[in-house]
MARLUM-798042 format. One record per residue: x, y, z of N, C-alpha, C, O, CB in turn; residue in three letters; residue number from 1. Coordinates in Angstrom, 2 decimals. Atoms other than C-alpha are relative to their C-alpha. Glycine has a CB too. Example, Ala and Ser with C-alpha at 12.3 -4.5 7.8 and 13.67 -1.06 7.14 Angstrom:
<recs>
[[0.89; -1.19; 0.00]; [12.30; -4.50; 7.80]; [0.90; 1.20; 0.00]; [1.94; 1.18; 0.66]; [-0.99; 0.03; 1.25]; ALA; 1]
[[-0.82; -1.19; -0.06]; [13.67; -1.06; 7.14]; [-0.77; 1.09; 0.73]; [-0.26; 2.20; 0.90]; [0.41; 0.46; -1.42]; SER; 2]
</recs>
This chain:
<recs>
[[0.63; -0.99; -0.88]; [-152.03; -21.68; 21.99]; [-0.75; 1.02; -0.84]; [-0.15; 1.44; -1.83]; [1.06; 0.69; 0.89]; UNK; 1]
[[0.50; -0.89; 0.34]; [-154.47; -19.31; 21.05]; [0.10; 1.62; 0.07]; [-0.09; 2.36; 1.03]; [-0.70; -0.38; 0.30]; UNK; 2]
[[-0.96; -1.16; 0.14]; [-153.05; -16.24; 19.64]; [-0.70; 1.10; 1.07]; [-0.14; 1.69; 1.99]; [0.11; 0.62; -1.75]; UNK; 3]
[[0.57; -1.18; -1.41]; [-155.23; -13.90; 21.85]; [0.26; -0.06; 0.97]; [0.55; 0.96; 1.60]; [-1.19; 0.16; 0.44]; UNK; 4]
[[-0.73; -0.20; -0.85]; [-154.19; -15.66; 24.54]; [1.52; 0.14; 0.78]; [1.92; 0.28; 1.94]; [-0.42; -0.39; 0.18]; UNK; 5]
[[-1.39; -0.79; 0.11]; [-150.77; -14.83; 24.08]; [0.53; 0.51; 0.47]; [1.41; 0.44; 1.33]; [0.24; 0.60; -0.48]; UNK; 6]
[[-0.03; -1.38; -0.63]; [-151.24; -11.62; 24.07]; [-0.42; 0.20; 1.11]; [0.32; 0.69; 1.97]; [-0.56; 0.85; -0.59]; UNK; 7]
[[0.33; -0.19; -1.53]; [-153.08; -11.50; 26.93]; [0.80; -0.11; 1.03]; [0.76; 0.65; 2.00]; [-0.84; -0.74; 0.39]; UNK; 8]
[[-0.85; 0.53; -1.36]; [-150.51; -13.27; 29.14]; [1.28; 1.15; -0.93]; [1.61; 1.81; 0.05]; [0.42; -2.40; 0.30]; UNK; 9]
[[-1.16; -0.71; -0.21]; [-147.59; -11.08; 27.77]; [-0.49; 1.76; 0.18]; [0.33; 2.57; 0.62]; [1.07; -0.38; -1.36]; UNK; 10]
[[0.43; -0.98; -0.72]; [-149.69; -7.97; 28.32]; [-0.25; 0.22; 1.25]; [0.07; 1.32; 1.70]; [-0.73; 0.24; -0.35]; UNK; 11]
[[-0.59; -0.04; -1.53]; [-150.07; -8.81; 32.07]; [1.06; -0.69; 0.23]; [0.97; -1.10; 1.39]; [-0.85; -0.47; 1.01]; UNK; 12]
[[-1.21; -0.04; -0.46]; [-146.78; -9.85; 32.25]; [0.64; 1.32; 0.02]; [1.44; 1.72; 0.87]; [0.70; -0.86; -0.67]; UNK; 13]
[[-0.34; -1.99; -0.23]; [-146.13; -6.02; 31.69]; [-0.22; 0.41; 0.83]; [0.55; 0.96; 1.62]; [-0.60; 1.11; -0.65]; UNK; 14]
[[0.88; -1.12; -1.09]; [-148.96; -4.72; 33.73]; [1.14; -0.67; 1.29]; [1.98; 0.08; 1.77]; [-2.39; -0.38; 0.32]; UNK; 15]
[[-1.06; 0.53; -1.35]; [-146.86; -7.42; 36.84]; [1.43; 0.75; 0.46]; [1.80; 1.10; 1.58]; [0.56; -1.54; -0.39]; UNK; 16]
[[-1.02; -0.36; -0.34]; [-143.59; -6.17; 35.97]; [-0.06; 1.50; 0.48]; [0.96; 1.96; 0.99]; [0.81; -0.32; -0.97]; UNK; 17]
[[-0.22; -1.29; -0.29]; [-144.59; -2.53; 36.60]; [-1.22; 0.71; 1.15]; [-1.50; 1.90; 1.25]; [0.05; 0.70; -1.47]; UNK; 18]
[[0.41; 0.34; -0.94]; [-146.94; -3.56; 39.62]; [0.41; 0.92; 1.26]; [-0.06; 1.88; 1.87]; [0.30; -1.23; -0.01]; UNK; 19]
[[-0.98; -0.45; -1.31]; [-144.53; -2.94; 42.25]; [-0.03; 1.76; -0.18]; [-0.27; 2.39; -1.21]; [1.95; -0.77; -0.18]; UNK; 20]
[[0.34; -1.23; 0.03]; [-144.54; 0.64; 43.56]; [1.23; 0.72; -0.06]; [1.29; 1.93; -0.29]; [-0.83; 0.35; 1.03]; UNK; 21]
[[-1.56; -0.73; 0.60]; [-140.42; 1.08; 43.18]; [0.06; 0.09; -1.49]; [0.24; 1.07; -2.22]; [1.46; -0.98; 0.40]; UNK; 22]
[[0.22; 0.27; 1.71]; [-140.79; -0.31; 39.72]; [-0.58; 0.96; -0.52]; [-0.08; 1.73; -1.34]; [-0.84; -1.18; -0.47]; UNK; 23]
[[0.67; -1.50; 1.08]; [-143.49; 2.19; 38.68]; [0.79; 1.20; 0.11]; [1.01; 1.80; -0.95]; [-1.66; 0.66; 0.49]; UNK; 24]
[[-0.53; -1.04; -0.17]; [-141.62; 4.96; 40.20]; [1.35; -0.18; -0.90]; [1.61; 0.67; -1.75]; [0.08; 0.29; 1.46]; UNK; 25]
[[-1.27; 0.06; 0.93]; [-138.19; 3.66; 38.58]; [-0.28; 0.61; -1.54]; [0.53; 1.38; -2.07]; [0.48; -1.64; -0.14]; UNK; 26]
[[0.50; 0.00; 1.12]; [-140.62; 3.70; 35.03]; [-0.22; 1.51; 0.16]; [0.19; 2.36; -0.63]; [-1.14; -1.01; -0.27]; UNK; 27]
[[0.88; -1.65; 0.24]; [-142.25; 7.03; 35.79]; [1.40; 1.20; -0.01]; [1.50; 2.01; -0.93]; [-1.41; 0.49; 1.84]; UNK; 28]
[[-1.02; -1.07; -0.15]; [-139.08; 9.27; 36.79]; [0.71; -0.63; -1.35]; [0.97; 0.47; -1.85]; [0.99; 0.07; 1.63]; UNK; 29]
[[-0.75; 0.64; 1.28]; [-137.34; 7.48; 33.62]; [-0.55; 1.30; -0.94]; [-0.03; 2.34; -1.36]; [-0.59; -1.88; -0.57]; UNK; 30]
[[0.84; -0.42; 0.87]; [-139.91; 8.64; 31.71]; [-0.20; 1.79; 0.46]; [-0.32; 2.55; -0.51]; [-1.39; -1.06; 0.08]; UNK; 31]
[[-0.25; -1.82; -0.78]; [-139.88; 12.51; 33.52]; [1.12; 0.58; -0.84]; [1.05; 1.35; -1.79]; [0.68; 0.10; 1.99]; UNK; 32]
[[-1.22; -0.20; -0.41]; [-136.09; 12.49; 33.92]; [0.75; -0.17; -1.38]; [1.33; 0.74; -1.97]; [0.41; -0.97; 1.19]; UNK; 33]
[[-0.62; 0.47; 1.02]; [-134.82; 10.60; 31.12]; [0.71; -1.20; 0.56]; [0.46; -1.97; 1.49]; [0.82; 1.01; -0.63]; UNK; 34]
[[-0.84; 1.10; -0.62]; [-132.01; 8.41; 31.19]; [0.66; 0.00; 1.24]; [0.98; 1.11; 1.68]; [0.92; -0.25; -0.73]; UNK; 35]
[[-0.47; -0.09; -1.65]; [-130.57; 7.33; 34.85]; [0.66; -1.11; -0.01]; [0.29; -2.14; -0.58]; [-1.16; 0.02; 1.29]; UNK; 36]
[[-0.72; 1.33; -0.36]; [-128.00; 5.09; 35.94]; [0.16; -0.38; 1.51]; [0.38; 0.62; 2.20]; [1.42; 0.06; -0.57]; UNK; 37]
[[0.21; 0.61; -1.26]; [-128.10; 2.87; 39.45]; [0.07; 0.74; 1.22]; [-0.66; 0.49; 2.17]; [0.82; -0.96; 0.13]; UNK; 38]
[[-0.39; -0.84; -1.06]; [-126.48; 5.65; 41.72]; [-1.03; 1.08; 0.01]; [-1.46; 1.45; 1.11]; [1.44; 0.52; -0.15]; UNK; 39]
[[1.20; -1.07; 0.25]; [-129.19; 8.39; 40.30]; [-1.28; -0.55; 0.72]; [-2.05; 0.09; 1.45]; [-0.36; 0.20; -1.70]; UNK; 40]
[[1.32; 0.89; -0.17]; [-131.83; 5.80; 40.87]; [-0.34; 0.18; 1.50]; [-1.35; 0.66; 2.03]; [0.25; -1.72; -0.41]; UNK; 41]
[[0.01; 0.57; -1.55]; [-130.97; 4.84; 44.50]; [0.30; 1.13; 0.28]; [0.52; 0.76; 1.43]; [0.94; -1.20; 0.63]; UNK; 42]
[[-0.35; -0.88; -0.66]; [-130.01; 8.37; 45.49]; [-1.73; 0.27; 0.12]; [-2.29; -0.04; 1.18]; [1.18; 1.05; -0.63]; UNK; 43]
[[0.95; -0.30; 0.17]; [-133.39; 9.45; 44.42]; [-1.37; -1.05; 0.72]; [-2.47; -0.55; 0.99]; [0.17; 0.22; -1.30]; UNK; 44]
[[1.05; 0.75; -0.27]; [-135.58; 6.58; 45.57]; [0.21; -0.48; 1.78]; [-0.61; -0.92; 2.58]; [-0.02; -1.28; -1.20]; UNK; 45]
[[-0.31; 0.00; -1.39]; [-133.79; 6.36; 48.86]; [-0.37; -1.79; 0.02]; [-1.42; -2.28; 0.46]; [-1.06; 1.28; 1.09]; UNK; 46]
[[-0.02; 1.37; -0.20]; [-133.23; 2.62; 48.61]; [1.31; -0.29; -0.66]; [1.84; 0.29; -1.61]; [-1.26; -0.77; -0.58]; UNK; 47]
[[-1.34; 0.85; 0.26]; [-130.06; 0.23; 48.56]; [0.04; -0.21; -1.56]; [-0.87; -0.40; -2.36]; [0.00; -1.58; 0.84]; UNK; 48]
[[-0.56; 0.31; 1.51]; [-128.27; -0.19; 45.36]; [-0.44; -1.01; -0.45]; [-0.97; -1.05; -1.56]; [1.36; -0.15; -0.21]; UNK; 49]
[[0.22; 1.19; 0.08]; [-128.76; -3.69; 45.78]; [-1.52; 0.00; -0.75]; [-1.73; -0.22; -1.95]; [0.17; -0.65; 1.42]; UNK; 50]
[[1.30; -0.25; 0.30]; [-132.62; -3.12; 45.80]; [-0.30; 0.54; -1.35]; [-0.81; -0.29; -2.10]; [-0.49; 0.81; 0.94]; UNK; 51]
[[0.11; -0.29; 0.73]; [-132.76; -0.73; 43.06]; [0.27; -0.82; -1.93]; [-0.32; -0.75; -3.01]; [0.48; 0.85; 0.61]; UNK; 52]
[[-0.27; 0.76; 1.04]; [-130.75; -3.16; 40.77]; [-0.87; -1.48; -0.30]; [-0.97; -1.98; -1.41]; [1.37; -0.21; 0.20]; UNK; 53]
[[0.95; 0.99; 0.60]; [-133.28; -6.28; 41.32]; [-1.51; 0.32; -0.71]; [-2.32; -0.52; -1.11]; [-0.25; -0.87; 1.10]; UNK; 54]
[[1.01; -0.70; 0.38]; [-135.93; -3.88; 40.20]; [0.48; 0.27; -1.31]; [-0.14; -0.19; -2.27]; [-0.36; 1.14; 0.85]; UNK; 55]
[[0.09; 0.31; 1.60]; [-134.26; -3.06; 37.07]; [0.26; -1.10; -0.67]; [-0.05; -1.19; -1.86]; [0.71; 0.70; -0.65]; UNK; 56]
[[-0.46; 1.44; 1.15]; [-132.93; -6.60; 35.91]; [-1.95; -0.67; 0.26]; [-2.23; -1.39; -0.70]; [1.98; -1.69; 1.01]; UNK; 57]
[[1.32; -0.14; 0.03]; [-136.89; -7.07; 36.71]; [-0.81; 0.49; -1.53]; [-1.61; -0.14; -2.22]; [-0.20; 0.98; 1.13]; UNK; 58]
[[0.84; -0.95; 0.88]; [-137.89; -4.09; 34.11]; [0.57; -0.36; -1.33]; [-0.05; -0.29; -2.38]; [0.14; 1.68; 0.37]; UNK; 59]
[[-0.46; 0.50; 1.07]; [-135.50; -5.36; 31.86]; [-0.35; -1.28; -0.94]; [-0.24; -1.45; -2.15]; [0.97; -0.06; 0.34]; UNK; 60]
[[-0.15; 1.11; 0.33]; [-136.23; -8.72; 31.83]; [-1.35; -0.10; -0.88]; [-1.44; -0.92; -1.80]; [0.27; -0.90; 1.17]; UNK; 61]
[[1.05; -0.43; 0.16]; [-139.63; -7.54; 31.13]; [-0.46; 0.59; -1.73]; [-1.50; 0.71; -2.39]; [0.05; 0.95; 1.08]; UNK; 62]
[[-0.01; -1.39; 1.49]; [-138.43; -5.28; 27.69]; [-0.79; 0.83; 0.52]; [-1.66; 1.32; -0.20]; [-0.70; -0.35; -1.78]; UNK; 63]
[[0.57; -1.65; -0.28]; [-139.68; -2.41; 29.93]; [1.12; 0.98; -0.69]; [0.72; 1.89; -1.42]; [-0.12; 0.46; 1.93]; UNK; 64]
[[-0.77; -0.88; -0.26]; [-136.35; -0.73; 29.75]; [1.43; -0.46; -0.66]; [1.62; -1.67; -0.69]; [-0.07; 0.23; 1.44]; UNK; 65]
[[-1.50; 0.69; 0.86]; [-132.69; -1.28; 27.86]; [0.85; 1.07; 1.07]; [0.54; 2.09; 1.68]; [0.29; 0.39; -2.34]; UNK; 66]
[[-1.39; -0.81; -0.57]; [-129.29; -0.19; 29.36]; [0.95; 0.48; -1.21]; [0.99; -0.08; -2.30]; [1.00; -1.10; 1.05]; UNK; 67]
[[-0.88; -0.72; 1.55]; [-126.84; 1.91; 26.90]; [1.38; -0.12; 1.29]; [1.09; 0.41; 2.37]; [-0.67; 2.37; -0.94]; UNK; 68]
[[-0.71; -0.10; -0.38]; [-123.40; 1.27; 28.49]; [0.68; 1.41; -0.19]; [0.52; 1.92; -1.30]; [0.35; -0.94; -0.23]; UNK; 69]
[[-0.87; -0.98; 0.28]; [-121.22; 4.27; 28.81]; [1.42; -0.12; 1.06]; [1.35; -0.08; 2.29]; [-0.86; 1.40; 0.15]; UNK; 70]
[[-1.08; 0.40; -0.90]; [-117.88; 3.65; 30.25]; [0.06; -1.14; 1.26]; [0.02; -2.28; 0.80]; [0.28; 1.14; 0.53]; UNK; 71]
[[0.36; 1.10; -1.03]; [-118.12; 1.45; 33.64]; [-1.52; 0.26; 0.26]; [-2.05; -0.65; 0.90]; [0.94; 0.11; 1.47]; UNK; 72]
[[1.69; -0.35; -0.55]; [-122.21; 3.18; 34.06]; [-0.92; -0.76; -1.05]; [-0.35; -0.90; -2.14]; [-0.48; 1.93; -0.05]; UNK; 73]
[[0.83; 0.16; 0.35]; [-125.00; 1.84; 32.71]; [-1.29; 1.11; -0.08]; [-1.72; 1.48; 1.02]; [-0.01; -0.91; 0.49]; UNK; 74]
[[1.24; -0.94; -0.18]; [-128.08; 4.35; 31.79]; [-1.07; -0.62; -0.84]; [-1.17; -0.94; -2.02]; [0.27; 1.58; -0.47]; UNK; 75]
[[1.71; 0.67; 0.24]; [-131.63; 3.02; 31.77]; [-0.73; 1.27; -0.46]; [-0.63; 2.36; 0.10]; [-0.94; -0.71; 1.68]; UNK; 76]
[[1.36; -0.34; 0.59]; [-134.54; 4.35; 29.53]; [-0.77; -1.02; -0.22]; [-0.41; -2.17; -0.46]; [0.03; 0.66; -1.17]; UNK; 77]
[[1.17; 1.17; 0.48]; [-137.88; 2.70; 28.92]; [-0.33; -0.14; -1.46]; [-0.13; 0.81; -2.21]; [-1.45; 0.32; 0.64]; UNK; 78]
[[-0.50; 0.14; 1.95]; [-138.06; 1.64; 25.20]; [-1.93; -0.82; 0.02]; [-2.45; -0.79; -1.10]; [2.27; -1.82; -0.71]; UNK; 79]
[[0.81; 1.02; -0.10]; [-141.28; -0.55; 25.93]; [-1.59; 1.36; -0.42]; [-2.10; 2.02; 0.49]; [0.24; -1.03; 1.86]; UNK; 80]
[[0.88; -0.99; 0.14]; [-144.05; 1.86; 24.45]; [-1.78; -0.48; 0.72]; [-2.61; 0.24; 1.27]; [0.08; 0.30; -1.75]; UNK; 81]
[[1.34; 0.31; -1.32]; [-147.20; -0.01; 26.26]; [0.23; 0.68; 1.20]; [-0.84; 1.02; 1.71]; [-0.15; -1.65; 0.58]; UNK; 82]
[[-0.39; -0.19; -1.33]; [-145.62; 1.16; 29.41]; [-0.25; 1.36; -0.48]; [-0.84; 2.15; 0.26]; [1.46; -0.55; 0.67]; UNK; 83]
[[-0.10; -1.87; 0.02]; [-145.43; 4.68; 27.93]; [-1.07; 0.50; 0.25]; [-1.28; 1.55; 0.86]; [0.36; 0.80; -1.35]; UNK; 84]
[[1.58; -0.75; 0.46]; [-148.95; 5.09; 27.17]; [-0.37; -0.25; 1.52]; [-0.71; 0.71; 2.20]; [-1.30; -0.92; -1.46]; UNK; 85]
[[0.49; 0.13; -1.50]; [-149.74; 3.41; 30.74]; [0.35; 0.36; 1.17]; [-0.02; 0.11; 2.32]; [-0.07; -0.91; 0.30]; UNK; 86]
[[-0.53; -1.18; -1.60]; [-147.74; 5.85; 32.79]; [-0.49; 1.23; -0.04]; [-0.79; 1.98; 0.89]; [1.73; 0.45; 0.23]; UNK; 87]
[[1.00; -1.53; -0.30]; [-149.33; 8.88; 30.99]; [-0.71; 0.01; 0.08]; [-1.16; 1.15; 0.21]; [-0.25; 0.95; -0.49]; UNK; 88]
[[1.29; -0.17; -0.18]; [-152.57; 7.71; 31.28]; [-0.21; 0.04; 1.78]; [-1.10; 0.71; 2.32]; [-0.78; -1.24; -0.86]; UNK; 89]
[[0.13; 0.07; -1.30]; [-151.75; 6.69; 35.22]; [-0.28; 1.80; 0.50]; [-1.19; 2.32; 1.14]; [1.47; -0.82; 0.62]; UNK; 90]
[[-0.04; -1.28; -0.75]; [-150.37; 10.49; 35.63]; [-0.02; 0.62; -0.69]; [-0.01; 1.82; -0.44]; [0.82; 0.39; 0.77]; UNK; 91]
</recs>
């Protein structure tokens, strides 16, 4: 495969994963807020737990975002620095 196009396809595989308009918002308040774990998320976004969690194993799956365990919680930040630059340029 031709290395440019590669990149290309794993650069819109980014832009896809952060498409969706929960997703960006999950990325953008991350990126505000800081770190957040599932109950923060879904309190704030006013959507089912359920929901919130196929959105991050989504962002994850993606290397938008890593989880740092802390006791039974999980807390999400975005680690994925393309995404960084393309949320402060969004807002």
């Amino acid at each position: 495969m031709n290395p440019d196009k590669k990149l290309l396809e794993e650069k819109a595989e980014i832009l896809k994963a952060i498409s969706h308009p929960v997703r960006l918002c999950i990325v953008r308040r991350l990126m505000i807020e800081g770190e957040k774990n599932v109950t923060e998320m879904q309190n704030c976004l006013e959507a089912p737990q359920s929901t919130v969690s196929q959105h991050l194993a989504k962002l994850r799956a993606a290397g938008i975002i890593e989880g740092k365990r802390e006791g039974t919680e999980i807390y999400y930040s975005v680690v994925n620095e393309d995404v960084k630059k393309i949320i402060k340029a969004l807002f």
